[in-house]
PADOBA-931148 format. One record per residue (C-alpha): residue number from 1; x, y, z. Coordinates in Angstrom, 3 decimals, decimal comma. Example, Ala and Ser with C-alpha at 12.3 -4.5 7.8 and 13.67 -1.06 7.14 Angstrom:
% residues 2
<r drentor="1" u="12,300" v="-4,500" w="7,800"/>
<r drentor="2" u="13,670" v="-1,060" w="7,140"/>
END
This chain:
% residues 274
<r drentor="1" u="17,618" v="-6,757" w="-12,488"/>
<r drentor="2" u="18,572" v="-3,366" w="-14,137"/>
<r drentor="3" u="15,419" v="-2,612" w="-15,096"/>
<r drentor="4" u="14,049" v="-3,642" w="-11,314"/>
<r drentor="5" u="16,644" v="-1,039" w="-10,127"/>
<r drentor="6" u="15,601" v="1,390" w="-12,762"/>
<r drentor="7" u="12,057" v="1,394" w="-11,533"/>
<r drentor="8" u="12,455" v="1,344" w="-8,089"/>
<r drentor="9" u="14,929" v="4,456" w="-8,687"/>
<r drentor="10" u="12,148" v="6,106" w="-10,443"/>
<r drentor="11" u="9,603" v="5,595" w="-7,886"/>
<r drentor="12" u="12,198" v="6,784" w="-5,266"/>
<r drentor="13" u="12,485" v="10,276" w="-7,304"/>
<r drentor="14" u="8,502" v="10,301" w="-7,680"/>
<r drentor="15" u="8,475" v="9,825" w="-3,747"/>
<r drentor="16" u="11,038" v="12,739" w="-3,169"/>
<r drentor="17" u="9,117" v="15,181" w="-5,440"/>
<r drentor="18" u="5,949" v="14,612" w="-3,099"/>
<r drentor="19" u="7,783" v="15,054" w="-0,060"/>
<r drentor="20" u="9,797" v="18,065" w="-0,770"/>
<r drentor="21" u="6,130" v="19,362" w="-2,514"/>
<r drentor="22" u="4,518" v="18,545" w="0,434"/>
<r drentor="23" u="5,091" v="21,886" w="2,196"/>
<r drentor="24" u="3,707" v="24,176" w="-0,632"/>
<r drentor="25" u="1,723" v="21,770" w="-2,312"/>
<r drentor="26" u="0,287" v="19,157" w="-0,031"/>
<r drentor="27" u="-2,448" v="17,700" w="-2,090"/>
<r drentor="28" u="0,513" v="16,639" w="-4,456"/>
<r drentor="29" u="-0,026" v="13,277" w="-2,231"/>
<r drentor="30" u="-3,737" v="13,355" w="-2,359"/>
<r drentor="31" u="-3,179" v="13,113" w="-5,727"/>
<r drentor="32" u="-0,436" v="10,703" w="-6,700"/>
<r drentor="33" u="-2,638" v="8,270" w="-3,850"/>
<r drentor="34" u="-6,024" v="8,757" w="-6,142"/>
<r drentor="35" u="-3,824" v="7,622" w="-9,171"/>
<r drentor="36" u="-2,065" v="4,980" w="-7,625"/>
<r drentor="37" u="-5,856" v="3,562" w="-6,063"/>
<r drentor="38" u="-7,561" v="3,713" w="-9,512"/>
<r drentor="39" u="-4,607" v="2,046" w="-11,549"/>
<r drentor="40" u="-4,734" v="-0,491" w="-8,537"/>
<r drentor="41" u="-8,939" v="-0,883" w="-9,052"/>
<r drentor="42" u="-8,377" v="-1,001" w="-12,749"/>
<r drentor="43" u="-5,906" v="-4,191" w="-12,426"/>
<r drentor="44" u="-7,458" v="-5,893" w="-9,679"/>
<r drentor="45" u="-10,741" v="-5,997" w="-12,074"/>
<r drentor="46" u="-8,680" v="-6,416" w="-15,190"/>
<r drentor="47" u="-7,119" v="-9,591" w="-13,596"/>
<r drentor="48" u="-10,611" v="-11,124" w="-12,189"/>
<r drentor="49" u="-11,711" v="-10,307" w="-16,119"/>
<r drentor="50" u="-14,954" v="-8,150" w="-15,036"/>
<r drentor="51" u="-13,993" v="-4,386" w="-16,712"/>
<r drentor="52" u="-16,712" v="-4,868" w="-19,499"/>
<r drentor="53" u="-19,088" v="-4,356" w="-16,260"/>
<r drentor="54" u="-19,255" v="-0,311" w="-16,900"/>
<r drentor="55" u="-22,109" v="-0,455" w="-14,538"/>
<r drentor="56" u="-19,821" v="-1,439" w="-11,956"/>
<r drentor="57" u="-16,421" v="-0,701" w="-13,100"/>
<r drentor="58" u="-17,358" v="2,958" w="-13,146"/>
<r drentor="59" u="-18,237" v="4,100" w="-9,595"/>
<r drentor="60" u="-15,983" v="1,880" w="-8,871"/>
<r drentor="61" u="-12,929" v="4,119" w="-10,188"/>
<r drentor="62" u="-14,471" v="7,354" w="-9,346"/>
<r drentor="63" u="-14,622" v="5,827" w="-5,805"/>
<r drentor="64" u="-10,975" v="5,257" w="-6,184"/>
<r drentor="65" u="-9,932" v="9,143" w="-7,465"/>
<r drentor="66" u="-12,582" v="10,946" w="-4,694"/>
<r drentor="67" u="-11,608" v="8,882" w="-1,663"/>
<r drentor="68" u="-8,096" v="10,097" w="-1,058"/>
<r drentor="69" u="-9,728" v="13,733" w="-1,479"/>
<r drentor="70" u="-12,127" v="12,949" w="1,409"/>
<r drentor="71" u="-10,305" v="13,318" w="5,032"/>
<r drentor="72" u="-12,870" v="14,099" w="7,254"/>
<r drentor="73" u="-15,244" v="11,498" w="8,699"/>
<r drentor="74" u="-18,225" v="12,541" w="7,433"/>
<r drentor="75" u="-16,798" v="12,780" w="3,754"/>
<r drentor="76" u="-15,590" v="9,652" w="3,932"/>
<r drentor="77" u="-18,738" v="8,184" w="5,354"/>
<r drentor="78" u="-21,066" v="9,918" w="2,635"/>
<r drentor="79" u="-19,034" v="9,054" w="-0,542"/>
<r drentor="80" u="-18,646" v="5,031" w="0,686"/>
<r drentor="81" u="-22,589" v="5,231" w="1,399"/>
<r drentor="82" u="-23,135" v="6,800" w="-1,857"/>
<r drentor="83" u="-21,105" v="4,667" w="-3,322"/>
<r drentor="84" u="-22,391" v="1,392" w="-1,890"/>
<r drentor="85" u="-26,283" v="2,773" w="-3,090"/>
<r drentor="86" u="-25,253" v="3,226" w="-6,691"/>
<r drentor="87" u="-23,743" v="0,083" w="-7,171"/>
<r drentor="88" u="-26,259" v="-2,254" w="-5,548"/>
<r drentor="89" u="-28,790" v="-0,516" w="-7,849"/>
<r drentor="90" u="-26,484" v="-1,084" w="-10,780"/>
<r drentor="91" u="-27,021" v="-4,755" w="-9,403"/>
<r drentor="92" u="-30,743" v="-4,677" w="-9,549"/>
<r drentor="93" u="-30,961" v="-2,834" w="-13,348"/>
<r drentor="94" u="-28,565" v="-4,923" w="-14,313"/>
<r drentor="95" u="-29,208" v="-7,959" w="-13,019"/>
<r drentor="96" u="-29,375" v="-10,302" w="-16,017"/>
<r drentor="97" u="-25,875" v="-9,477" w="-16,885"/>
<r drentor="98" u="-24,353" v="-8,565" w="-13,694"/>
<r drentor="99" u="-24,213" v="-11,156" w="-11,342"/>
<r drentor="100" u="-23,734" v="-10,840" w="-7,172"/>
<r drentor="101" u="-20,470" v="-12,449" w="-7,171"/>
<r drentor="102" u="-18,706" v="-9,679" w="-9,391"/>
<r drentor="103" u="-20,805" v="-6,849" w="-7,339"/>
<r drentor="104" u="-18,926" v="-8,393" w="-3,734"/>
<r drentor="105" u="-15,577" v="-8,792" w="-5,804"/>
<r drentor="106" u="-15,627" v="-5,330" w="-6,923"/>
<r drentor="107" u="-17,659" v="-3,690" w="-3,774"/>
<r drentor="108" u="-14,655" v="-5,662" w="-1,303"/>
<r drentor="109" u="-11,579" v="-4,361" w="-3,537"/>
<r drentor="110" u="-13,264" v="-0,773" w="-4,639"/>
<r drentor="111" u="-13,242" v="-0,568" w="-0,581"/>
<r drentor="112" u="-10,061" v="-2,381" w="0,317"/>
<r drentor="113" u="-7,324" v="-0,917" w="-1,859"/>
<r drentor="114" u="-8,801" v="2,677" w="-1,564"/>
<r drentor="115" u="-9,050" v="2,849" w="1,649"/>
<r drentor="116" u="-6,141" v="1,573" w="2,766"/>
<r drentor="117" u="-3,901" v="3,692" w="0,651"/>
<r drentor="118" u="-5,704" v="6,546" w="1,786"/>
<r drentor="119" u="-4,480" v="5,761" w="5,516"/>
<r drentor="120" u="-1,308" v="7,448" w="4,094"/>
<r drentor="121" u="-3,199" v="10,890" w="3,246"/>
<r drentor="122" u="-4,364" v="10,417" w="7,183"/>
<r drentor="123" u="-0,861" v="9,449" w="8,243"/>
<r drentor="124" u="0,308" v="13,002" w="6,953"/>
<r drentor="125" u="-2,694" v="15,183" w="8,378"/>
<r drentor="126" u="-2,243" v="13,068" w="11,733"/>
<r drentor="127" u="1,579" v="13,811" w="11,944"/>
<r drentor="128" u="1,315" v="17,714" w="11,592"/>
<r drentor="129" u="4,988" v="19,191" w="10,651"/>
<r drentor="130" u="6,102" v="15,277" w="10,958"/>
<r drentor="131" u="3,564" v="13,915" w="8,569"/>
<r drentor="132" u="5,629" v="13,147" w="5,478"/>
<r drentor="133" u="7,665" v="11,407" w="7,890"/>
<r drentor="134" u="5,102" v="8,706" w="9,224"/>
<r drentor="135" u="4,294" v="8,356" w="5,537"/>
<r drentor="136" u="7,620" v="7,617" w="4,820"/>
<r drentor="137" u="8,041" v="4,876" w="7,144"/>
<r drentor="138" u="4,797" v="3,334" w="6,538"/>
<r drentor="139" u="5,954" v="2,732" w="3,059"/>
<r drentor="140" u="9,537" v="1,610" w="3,450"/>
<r drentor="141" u="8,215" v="-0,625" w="6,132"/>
<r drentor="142" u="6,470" v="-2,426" w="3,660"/>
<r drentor="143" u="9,035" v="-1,898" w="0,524"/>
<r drentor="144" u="12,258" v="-2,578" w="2,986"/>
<r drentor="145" u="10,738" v="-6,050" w="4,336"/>
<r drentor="146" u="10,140" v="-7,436" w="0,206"/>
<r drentor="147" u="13,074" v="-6,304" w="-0,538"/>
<r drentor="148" u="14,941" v="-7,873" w="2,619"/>
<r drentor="149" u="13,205" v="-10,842" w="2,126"/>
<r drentor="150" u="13,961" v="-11,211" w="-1,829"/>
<r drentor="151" u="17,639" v="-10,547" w="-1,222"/>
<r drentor="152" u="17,904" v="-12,934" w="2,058"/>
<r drentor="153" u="16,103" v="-15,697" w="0,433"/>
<r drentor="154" u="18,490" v="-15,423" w="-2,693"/>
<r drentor="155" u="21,471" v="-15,875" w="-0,891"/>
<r drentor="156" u="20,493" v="-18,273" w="1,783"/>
<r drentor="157" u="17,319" v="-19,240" w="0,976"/>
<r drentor="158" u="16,819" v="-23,068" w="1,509"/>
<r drentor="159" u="13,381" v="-23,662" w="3,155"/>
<r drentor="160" u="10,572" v="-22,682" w="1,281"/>
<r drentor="161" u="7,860" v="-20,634" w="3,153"/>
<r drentor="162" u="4,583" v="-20,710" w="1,038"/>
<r drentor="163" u="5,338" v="-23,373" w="-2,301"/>
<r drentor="164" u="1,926" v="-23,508" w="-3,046"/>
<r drentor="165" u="1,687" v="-20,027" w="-3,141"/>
<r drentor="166" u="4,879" v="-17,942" w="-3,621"/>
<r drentor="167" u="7,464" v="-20,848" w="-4,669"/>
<r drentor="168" u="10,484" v="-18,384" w="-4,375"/>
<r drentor="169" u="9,686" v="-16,956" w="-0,817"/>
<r drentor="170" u="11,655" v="-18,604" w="2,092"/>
<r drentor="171" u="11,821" v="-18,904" w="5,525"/>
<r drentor="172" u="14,827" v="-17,466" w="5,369"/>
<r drentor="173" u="14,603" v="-14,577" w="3,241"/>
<r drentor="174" u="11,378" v="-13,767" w="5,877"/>
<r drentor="175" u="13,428" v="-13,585" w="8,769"/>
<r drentor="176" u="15,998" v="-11,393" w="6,709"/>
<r drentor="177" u="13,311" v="-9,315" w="5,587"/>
<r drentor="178" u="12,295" v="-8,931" w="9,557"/>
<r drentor="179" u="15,387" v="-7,729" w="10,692"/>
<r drentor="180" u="15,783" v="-5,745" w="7,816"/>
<r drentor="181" u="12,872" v="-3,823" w="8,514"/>
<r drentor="182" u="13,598" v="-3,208" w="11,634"/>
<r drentor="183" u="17,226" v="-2,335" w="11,409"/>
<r drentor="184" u="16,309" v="0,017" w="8,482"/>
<r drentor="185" u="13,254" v="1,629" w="10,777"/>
<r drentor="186" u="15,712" v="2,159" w="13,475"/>
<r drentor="187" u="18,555" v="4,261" w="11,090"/>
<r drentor="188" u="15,438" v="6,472" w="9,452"/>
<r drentor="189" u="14,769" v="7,327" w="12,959"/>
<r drentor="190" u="18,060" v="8,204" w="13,742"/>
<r drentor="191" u="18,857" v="9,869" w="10,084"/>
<r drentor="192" u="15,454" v="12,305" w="10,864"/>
<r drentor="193" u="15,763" v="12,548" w="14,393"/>
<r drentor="194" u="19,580" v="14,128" w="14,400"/>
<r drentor="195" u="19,857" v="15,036" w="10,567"/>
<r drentor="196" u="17,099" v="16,273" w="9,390"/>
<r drentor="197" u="15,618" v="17,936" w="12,531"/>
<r drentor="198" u="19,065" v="18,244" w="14,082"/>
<r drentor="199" u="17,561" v="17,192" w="17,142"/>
<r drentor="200" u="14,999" v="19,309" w="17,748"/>
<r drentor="201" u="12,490" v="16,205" w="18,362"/>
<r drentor="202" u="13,017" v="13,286" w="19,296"/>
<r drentor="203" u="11,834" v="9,677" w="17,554"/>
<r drentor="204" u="10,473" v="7,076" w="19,544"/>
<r drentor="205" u="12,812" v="4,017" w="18,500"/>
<r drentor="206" u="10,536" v="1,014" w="20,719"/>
<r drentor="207" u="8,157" v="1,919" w="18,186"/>
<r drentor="208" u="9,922" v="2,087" w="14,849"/>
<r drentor="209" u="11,736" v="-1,098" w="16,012"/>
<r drentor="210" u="7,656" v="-2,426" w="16,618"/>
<r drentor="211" u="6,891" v="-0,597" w="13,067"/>
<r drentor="212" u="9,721" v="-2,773" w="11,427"/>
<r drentor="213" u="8,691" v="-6,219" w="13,318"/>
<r drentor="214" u="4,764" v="-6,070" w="12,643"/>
<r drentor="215" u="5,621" v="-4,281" w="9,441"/>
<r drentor="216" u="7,559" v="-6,557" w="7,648"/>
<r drentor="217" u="4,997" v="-9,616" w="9,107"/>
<r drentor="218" u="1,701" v="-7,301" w="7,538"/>
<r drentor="219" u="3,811" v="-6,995" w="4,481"/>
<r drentor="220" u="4,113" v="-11,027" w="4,006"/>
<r drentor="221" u="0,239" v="-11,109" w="4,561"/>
<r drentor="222" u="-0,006" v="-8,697" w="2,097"/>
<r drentor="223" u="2,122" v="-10,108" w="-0,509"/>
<r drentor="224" u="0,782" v="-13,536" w="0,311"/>
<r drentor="225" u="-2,717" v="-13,038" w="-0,059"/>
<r drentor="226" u="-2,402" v="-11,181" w="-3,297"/>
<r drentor="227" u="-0,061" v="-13,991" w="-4,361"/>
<r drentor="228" u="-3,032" v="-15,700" w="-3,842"/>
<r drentor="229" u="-5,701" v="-13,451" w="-6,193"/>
<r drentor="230" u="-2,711" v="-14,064" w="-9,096"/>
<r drentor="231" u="-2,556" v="-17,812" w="-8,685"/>
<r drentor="232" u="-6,196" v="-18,002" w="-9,001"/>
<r drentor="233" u="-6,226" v="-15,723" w="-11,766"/>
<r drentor="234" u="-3,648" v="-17,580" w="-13,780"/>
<r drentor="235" u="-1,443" v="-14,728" w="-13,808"/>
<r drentor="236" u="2,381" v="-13,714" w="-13,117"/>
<r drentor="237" u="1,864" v="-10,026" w="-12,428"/>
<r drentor="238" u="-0,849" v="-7,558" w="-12,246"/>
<r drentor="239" u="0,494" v="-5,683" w="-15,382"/>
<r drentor="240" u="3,504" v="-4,581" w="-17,026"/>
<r drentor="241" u="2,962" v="-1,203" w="-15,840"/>
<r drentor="242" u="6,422" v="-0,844" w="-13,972"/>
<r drentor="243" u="8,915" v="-2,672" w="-15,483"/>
<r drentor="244" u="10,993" v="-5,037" w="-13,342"/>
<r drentor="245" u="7,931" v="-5,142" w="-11,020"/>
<r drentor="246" u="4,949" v="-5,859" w="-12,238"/>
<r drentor="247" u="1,923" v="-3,808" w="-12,029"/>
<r drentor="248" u="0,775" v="-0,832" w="-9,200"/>
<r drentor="249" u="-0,719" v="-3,576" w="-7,005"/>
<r drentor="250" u="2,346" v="-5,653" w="-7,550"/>
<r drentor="251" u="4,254" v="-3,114" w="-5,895"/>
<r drentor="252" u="1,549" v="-1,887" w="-3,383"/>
<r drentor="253" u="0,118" v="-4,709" w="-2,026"/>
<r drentor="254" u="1,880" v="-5,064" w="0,962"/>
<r drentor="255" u="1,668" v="-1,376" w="1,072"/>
<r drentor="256" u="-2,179" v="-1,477" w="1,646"/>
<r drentor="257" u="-1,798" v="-3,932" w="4,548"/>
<r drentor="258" u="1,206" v="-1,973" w="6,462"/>
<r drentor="259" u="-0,419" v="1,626" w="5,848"/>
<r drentor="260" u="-3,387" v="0,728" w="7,920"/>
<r drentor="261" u="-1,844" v="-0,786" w="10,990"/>
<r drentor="262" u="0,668" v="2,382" w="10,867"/>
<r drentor="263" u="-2,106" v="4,204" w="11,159"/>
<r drentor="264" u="-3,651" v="3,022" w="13,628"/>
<r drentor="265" u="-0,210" v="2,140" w="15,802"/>
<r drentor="266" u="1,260" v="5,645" w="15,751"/>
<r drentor="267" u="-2,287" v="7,454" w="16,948"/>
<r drentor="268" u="-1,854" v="4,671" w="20,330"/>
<r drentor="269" u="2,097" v="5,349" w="20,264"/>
<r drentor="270" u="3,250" v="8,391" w="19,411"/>
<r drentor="271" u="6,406" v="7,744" w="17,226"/>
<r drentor="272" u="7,527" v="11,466" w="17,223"/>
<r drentor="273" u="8,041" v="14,010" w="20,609"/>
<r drentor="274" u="8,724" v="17,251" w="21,505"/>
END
């Protein structure tokens, strides 16, 4: 537990530094995003055993370090083109070692985890002045319903949600982490809207309450599924990278599902006004 705390405190600083970087040195995101995708790329491969396929392995990571660099439509469009052409042709001059079920593996998570941790990069440029602020809740949506749901299902968890998958996750400890989220989603509002801004704008609370509902509910999926991935890989954790946690995607994976749907949710609902 102390070194859970430990880590989470240290991620919490890291977090801070981008924010309060952010006005003066906004690609401080940009960058800790390309880090966090390629780590992410590197385990996901690691775990599935297929990094001795430098063919693959390679574009895979650069993929992973450009795409968070590449905000406009038709950059993004170009590099996942360019990126789709060299590794299908890695597939045919390789093809007696490299098979086509380790190019889809790779191709669907090179895409997946990039991409979807990039929707924070777009969260920022989409918010304006607010940005840092929609990136903020996107990720505490997803952190806030884990850690609702690990601390709910400790003390009062009694029906088991997933055993097959996740033996430790509960029914209860899911409905903790759902109010959780939202309760939590609901005070940011109201710590940014007359704190921080000192009520210059105003938050939109029907939507962080809606953030903190289909937040916490993505962030099961997310967890879940790559429950799932570990399971089949006959694994506990990604890596030891963060101690207490696991690995990057150990931490993120809910992240990569929540981000996303953010995304997309705030651009139909505004969650800050004038």
């Amino acid at each position: 537990m102390k070194e859970r705390l430990t880590s989470a405190l240290a991620i919490l600083i890291l977090m801070a530094a981008v924010v309060l970087c952010n006005a003066r040195f906004p690609a401080a995101l940009n960058i800790v995003i390309a880090m966090i995708s390629v780590m992410a790329v590197w385990e996901i491969t690691a775990a599935l055993q297929m990094t001795r396929q430098i063919a693959l392995m390679v574009p895979s990571m650069i993929l992973a370090a450009v795409l968070p660099f590449l905000t406009g439509l038709f950059a993004q469009g170009m590099g996942l083109f360019i990126y789709t052409v060299v590794l299908f042709s890695a597939m045919i001059l390789y093809h007696s070692v490299i098979t086509f079920r380790e190019v889809a593996i790779i191709y669907s998570m090179s895409l997946l985890i990039p991409t979807a941790l990039q929707a924070l990069v777009l969260l920022r440029d989409f918010g304006s002045s607010h940005g840092m602020f929609h990136v903020i809740v996107a990720i505490f949506s997803a952190w806030v319903a884990d850690a609702g749901a690990y601390i709910f299902g400790s003390l009062f968890g009694k029906h088991k949600l997933c055993p097959n998958i996740s033996p430790k996750k509960t029914v209860e400890g899911a409905i903790g982490g759902i109010v959780a989220d939202i309760l939590i989603m609901l005070l940011f509002g109201l710590i940014f809207q007359d704190f921080y801004w000192n009520k210059t704008v105003h938050v939109n609370f029907f939507v962080l309450a809606a953030i903190g509902l289909f937040g916490a509910l993505l962030s099961m999926l997310g967890d879940l599924s790559f429950s799932i991935i570990k399971r089949s890989c006959h694994i506990k954790d990604f890596s030891e990278l963060i101690p207490g946690h696991g690995g990057i995607l150990d931490r993120f994976d809910s992240v990569i599902f929540v981000a996303p749907f953010v995304c997309l949710f705030v651009r139909i609902f505004p969650m800050v006004y004038a």
